[in-house]
mmCIF file of the N, C-alpha and C atoms, coordinates in Angstrom:
data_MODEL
# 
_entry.id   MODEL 
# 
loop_
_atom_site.group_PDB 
_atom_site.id 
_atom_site.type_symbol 
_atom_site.label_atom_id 
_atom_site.label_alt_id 
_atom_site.label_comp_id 
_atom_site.label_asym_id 
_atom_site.label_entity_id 
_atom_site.label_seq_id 
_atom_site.pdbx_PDB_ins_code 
_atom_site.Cartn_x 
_atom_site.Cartn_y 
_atom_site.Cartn_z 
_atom_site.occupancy 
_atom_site.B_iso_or_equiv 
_atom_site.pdbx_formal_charge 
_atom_site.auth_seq_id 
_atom_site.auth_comp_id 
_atom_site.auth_asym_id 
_atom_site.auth_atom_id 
_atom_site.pdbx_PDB_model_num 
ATOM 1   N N  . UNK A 1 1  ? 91.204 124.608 95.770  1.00 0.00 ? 1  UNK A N  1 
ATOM 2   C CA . UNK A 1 1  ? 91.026 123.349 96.474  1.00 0.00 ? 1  UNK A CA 1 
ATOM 3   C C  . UNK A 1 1  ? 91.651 123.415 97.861  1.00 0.00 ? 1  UNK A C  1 
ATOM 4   N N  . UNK A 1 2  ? 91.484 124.580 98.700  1.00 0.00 ? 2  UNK A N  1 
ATOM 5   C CA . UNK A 1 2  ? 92.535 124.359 99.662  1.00 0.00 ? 2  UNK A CA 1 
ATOM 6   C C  . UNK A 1 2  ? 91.693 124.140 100.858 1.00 0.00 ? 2  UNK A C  1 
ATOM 7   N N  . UNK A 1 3  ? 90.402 124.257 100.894 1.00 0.00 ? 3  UNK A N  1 
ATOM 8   C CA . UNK A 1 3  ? 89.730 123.439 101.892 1.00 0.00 ? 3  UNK A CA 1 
ATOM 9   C C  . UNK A 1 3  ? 89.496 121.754 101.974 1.00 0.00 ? 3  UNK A C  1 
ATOM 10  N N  . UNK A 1 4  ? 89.524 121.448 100.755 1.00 0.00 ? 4  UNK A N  1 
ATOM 11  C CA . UNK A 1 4  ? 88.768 120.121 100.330 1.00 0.00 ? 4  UNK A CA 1 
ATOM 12  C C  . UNK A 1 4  ? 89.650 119.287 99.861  1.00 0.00 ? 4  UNK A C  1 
ATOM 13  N N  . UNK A 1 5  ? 91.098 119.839 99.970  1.00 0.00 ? 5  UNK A N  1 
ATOM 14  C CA . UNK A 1 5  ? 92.309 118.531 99.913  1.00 0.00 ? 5  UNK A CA 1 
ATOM 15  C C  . UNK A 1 5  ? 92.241 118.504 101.476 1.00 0.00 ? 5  UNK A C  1 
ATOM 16  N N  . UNK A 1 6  ? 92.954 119.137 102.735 1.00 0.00 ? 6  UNK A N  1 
ATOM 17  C CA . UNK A 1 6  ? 92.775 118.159 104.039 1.00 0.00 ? 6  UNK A CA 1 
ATOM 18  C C  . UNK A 1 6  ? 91.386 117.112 103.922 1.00 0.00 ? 6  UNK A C  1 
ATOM 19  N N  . UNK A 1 7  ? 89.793 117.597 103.418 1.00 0.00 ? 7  UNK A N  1 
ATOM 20  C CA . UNK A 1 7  ? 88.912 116.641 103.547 1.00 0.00 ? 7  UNK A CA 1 
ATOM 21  C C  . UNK A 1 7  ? 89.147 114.799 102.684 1.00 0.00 ? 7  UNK A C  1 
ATOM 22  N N  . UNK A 1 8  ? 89.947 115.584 101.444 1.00 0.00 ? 8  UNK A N  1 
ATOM 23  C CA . UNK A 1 8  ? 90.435 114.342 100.593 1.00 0.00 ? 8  UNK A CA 1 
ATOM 24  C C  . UNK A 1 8  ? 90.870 113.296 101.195 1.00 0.00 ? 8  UNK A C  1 
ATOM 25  N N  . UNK A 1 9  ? 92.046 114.021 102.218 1.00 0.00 ? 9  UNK A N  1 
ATOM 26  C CA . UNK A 1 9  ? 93.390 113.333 103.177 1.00 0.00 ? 9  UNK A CA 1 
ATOM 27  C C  . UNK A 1 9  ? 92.678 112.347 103.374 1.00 0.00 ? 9  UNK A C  1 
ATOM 28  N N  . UNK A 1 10 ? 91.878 112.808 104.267 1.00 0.00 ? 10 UNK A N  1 
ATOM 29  C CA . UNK A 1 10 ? 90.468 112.811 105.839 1.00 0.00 ? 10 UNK A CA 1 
ATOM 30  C C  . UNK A 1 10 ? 89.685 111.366 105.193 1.00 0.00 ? 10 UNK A C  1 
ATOM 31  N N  . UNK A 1 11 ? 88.964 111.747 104.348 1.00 0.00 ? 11 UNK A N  1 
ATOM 32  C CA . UNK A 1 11 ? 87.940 110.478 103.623 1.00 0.00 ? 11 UNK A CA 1 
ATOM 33  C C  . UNK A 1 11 ? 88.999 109.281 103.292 1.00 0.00 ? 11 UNK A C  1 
ATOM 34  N N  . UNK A 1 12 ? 90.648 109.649 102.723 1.00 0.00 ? 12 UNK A N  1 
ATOM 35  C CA . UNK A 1 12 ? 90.924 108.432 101.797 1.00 0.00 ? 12 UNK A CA 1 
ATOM 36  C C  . UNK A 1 12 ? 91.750 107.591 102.968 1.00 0.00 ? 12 UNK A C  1 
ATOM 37  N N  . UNK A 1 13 ? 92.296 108.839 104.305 1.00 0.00 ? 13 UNK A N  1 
ATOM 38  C CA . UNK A 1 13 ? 92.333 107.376 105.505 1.00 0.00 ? 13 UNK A CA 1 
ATOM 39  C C  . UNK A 1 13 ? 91.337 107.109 106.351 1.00 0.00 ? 13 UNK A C  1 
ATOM 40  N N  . UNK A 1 14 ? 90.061 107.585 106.552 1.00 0.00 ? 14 UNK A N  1 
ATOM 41  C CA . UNK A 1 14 ? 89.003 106.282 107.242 1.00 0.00 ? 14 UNK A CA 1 
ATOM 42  C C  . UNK A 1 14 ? 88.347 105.760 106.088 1.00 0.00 ? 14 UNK A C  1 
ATOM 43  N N  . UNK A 1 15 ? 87.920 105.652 105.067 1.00 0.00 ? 15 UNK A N  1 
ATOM 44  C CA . UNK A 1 15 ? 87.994 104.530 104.291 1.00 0.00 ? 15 UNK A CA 1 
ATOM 45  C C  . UNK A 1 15 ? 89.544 103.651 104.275 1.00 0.00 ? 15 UNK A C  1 
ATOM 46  N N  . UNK A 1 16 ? 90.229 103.605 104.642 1.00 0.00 ? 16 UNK A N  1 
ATOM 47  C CA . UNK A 1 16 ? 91.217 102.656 104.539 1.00 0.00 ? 16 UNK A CA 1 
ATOM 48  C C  . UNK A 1 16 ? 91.313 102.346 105.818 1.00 0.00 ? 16 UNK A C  1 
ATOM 49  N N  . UNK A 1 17 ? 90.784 102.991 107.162 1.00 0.00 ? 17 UNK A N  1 
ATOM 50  C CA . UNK A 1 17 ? 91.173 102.517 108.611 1.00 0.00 ? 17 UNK A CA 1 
ATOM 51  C C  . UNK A 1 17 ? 89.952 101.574 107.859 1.00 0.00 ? 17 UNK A C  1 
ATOM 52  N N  . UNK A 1 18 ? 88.818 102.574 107.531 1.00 0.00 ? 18 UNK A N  1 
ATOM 53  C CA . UNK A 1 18 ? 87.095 100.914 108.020 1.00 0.00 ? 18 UNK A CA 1 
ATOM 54  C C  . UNK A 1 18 ? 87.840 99.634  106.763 1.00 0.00 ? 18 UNK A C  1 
ATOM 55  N N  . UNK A 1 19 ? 88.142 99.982  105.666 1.00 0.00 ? 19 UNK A N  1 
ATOM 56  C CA . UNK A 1 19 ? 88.026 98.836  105.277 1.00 0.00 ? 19 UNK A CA 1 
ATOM 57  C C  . UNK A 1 19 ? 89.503 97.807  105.004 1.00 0.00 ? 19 UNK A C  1 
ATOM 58  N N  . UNK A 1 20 ? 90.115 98.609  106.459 1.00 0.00 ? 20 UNK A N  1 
ATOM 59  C CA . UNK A 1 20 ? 91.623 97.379  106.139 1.00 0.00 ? 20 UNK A CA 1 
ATOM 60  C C  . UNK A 1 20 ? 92.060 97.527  104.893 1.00 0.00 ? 20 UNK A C  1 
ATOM 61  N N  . UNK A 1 21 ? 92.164 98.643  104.375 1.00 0.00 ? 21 UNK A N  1 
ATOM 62  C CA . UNK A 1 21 ? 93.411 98.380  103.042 1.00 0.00 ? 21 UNK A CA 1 
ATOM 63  C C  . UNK A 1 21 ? 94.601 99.049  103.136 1.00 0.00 ? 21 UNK A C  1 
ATOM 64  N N  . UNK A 1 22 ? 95.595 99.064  102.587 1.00 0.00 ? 22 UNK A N  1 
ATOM 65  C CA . UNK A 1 22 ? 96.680 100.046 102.225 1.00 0.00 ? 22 UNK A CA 1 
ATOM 66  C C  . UNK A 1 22 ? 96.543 101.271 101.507 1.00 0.00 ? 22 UNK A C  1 
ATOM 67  N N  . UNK A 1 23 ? 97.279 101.870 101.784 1.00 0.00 ? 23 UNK A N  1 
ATOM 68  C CA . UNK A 1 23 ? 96.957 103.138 100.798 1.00 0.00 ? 23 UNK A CA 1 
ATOM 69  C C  . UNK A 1 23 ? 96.906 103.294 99.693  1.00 0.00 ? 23 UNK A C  1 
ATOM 70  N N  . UNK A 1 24 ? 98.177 102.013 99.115  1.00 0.00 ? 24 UNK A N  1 
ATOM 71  C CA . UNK A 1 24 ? 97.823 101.928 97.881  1.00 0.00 ? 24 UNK A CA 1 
ATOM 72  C C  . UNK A 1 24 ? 96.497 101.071 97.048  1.00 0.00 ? 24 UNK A C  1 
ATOM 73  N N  . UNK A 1 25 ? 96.588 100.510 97.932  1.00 0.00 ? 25 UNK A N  1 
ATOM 74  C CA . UNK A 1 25 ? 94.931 99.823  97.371  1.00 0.00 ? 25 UNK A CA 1 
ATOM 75  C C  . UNK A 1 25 ? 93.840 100.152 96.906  1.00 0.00 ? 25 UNK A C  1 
ATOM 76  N N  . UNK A 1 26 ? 93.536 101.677 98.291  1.00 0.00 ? 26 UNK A N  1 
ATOM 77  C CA . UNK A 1 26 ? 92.629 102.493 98.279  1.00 0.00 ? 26 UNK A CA 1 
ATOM 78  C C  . UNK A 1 26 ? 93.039 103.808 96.922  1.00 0.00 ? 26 UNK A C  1 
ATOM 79  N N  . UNK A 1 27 ? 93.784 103.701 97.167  1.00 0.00 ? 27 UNK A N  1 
ATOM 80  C CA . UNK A 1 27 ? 94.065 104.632 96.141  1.00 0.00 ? 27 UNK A CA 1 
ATOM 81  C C  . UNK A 1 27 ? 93.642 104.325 94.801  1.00 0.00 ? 27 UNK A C  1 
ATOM 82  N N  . UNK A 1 28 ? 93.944 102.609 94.472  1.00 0.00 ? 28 UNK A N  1 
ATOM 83  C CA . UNK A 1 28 ? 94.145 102.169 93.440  1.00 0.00 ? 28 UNK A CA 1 
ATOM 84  C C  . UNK A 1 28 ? 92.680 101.534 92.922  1.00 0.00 ? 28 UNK A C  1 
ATOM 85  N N  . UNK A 1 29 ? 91.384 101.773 93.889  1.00 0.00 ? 29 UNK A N  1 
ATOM 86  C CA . UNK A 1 29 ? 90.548 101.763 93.974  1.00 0.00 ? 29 UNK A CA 1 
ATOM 87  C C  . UNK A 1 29 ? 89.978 103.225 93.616  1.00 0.00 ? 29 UNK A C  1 
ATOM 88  N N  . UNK A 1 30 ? 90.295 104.391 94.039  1.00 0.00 ? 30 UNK A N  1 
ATOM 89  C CA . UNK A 1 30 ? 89.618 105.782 93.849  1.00 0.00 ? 30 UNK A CA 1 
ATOM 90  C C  . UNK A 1 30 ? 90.045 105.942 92.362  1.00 0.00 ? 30 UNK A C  1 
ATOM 91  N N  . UNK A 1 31 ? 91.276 105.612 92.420  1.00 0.00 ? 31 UNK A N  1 
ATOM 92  C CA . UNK A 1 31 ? 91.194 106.081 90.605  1.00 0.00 ? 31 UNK A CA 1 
ATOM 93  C C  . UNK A 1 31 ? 90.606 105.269 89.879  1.00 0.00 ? 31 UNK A C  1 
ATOM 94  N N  . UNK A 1 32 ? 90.921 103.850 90.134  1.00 0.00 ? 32 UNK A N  1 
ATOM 95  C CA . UNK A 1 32 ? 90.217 103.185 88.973  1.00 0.00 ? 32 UNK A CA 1 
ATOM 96  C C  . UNK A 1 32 ? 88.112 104.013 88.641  1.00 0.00 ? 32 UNK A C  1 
ATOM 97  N N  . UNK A 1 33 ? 87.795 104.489 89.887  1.00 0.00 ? 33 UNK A N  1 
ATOM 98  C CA . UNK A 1 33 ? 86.125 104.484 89.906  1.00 0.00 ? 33 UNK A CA 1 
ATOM 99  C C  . UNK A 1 33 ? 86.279 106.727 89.784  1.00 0.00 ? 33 UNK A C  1 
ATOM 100 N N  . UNK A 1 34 ? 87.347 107.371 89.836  1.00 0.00 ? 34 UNK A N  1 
ATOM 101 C CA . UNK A 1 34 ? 87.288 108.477 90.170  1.00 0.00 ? 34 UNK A CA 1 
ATOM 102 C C  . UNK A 1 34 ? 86.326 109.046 90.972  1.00 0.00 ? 34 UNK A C  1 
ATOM 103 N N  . UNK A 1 35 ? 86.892 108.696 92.385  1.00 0.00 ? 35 UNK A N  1 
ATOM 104 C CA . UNK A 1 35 ? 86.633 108.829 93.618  1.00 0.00 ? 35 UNK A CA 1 
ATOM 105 C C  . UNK A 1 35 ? 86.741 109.919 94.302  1.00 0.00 ? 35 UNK A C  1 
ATOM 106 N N  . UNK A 1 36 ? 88.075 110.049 94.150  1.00 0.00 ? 36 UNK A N  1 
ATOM 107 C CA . UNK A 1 36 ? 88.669 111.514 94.389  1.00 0.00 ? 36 UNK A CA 1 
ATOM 108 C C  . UNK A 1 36 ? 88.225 112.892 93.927  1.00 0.00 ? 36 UNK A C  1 
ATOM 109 N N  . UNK A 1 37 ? 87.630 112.474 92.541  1.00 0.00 ? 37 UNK A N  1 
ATOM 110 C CA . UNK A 1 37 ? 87.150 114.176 92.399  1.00 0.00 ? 37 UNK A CA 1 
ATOM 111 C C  . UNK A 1 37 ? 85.590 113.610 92.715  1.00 0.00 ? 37 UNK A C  1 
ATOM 112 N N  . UNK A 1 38 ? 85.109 112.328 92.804  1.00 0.00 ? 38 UNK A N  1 
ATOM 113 C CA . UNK A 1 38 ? 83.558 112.624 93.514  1.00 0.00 ? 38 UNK A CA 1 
ATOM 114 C C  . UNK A 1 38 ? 83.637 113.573 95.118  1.00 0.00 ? 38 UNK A C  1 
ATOM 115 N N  . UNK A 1 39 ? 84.216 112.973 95.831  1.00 0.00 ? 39 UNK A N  1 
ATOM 116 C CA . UNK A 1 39 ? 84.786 113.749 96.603  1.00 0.00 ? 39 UNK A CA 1 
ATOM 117 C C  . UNK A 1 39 ? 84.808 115.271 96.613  1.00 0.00 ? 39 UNK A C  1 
ATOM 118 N N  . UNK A 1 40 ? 85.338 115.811 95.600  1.00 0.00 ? 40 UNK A N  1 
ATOM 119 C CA . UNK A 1 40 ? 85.524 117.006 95.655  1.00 0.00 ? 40 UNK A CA 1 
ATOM 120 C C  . UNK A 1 40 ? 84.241 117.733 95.549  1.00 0.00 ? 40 UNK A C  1 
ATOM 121 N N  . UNK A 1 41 ? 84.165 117.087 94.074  1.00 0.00 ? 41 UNK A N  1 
ATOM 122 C CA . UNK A 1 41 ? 82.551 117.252 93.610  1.00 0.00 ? 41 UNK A CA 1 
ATOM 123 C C  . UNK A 1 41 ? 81.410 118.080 94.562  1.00 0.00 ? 41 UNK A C  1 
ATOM 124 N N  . UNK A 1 42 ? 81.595 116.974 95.605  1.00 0.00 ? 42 UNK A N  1 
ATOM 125 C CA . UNK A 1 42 ? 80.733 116.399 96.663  1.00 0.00 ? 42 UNK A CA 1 
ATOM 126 C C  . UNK A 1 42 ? 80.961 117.466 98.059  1.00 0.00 ? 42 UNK A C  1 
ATOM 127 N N  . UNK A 1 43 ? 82.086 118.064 97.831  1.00 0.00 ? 43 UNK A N  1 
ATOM 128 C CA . UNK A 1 43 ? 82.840 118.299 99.148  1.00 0.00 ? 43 UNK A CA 1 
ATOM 129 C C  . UNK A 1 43 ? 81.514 118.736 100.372 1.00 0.00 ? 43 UNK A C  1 
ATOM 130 N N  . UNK A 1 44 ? 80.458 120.042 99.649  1.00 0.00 ? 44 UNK A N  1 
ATOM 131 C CA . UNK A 1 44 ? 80.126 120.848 99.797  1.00 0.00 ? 44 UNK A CA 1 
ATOM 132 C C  . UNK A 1 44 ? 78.500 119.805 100.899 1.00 0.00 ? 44 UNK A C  1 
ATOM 133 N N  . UNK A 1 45 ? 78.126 118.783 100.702 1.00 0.00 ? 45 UNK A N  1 
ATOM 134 C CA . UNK A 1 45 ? 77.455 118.008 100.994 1.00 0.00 ? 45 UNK A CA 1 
ATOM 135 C C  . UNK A 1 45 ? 77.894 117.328 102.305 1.00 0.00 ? 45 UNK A C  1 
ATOM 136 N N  . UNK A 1 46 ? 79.065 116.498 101.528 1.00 0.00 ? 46 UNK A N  1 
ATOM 137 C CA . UNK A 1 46 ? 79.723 115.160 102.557 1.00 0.00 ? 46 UNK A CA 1 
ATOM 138 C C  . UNK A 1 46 ? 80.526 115.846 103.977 1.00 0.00 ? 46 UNK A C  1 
ATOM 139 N N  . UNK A 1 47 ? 81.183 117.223 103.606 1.00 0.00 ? 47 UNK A N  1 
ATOM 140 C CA . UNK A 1 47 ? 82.355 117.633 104.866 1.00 0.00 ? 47 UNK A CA 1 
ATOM 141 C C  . UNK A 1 47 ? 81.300 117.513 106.192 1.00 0.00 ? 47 UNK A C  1 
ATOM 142 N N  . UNK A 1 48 ? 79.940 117.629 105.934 1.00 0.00 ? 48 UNK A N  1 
ATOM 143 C CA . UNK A 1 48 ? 79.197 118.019 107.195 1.00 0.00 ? 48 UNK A CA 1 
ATOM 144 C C  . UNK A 1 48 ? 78.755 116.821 107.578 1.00 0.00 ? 48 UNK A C  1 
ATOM 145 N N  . UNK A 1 49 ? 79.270 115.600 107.146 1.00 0.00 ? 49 UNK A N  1 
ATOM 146 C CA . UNK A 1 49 ? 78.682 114.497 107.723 1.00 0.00 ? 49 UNK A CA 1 
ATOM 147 C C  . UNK A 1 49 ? 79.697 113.198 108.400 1.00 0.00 ? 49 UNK A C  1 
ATOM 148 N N  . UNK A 1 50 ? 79.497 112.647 108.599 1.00 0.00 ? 50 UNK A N  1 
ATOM 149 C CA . UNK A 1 50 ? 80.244 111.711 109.723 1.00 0.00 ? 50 UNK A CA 1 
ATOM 150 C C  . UNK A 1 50 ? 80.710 110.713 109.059 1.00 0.00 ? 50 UNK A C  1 
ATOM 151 N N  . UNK A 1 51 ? 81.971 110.081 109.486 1.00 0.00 ? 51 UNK A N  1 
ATOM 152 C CA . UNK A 1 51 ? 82.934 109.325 109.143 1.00 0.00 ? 51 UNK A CA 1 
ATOM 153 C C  . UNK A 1 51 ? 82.240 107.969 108.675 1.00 0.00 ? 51 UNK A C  1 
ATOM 154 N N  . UNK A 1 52 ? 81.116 107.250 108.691 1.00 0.00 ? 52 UNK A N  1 
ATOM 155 C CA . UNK A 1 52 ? 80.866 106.248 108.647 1.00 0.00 ? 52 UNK A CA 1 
ATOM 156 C C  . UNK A 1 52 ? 80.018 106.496 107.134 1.00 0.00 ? 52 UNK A C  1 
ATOM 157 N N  . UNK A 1 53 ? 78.794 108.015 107.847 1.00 0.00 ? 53 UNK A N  1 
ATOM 158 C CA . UNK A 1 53 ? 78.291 108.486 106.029 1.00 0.00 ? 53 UNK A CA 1 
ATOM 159 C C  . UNK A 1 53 ? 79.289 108.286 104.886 1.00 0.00 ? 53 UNK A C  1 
ATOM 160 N N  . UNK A 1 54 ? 80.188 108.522 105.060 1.00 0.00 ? 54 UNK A N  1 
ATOM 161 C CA . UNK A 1 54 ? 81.037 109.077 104.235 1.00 0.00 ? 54 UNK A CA 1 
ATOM 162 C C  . UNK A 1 54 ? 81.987 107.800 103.745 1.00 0.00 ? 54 UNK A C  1 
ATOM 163 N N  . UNK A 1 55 ? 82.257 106.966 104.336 1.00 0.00 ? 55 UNK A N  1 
ATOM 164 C CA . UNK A 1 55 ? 82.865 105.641 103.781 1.00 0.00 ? 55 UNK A CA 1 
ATOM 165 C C  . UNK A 1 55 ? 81.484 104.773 103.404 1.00 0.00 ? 55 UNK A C  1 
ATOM 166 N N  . UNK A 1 56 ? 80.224 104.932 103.468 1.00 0.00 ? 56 UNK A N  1 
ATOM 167 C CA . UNK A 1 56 ? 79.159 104.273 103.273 1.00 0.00 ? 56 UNK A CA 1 
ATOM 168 C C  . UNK A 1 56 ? 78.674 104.915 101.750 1.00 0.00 ? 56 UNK A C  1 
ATOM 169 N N  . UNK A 1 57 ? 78.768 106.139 101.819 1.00 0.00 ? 57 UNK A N  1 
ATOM 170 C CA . UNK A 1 57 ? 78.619 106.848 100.375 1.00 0.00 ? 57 UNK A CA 1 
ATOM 171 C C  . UNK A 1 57 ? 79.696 106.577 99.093  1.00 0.00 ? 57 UNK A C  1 
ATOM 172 N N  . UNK A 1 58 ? 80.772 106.504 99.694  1.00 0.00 ? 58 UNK A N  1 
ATOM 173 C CA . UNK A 1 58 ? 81.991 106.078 98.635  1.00 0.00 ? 58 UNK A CA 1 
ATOM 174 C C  . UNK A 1 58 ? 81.652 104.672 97.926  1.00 0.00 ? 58 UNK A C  1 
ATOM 175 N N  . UNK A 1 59 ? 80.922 103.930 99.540  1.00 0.00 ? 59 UNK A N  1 
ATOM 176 C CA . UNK A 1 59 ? 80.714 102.326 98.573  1.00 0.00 ? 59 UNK A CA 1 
ATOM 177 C C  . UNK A 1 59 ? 79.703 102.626 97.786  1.00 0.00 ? 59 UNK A C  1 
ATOM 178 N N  . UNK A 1 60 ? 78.748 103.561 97.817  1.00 0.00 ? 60 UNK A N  1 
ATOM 179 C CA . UNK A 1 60 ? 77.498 103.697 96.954  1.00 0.00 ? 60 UNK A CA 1 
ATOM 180 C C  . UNK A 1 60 ? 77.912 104.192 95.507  1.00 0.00 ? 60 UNK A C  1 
ATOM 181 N N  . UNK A 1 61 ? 78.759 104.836 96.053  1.00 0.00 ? 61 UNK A N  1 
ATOM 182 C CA . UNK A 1 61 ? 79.148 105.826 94.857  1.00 0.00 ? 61 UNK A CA 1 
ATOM 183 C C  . UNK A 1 61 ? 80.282 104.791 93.901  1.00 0.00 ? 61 UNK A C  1 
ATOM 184 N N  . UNK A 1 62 ? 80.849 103.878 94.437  1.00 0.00 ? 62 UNK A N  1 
ATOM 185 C CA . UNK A 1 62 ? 81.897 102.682 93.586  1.00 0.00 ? 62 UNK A CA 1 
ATOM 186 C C  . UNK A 1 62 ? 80.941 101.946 93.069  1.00 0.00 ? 62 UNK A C  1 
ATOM 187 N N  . UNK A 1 63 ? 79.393 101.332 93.821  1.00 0.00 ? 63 UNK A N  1 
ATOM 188 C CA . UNK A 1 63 ? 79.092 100.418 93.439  1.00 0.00 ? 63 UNK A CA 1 
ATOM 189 C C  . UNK A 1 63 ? 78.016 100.781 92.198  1.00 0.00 ? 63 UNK A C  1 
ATOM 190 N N  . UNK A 1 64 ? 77.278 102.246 92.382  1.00 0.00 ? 64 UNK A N  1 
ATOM 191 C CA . UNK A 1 64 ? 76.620 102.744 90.400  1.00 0.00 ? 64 UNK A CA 1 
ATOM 192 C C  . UNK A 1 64 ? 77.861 102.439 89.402  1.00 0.00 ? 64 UNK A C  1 
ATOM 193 N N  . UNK A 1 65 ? 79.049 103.279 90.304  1.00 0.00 ? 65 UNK A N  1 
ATOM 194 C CA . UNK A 1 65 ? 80.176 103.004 89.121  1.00 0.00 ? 65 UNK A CA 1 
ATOM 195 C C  . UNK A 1 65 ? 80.596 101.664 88.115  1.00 0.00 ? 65 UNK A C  1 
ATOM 196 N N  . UNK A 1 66 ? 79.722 100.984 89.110  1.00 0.00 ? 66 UNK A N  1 
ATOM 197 C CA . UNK A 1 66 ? 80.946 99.687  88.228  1.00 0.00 ? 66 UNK A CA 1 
ATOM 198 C C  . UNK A 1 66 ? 79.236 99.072  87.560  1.00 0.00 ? 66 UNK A C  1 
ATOM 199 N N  . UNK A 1 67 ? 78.064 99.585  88.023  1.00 0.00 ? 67 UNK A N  1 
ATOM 200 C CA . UNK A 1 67 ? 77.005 99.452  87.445  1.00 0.00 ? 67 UNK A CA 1 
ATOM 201 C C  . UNK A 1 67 ? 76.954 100.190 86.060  1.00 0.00 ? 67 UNK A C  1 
ATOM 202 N N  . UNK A 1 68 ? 77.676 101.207 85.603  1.00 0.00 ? 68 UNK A N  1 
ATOM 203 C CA . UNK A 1 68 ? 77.618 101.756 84.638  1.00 0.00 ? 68 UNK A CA 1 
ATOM 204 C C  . UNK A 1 68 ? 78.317 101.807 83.621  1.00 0.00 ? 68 UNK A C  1 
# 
């Protein structure tokens, strides 16, 4: 994992710059939906795309979650 924890860092503070939360919030948000290893999952897709994709995909990816 030693490329795709700095990307972890990276995703879990601009999702918290765009959506005004704390860290713990956000945090407390990725685990509840396991976010963090979508992320990882994902790394190989998302690293090549832009800060806004990428907090726009997390909401996609929370909002099947809580659909399922």
């Amino acid at each position: 994992m030693s490329k795709e924890l700095p990307f972890l860092i990276h995703c879990i503070e601009e999702y918290r710059l765009q959506k005004d939360l704390s860290g713990e919030d956000v945090m407390s948000l990725f685990n509840q939906f396991a976010v963090c290893e979508y992320i990882v999952k994902y790394y190989g897709a998302l690293h090549v795309t832009g800060n806004n994709y990428i907090v726009n995909d997390i909401d996609e990816y929370i909002e099947s979650q809580k659909a399922s």
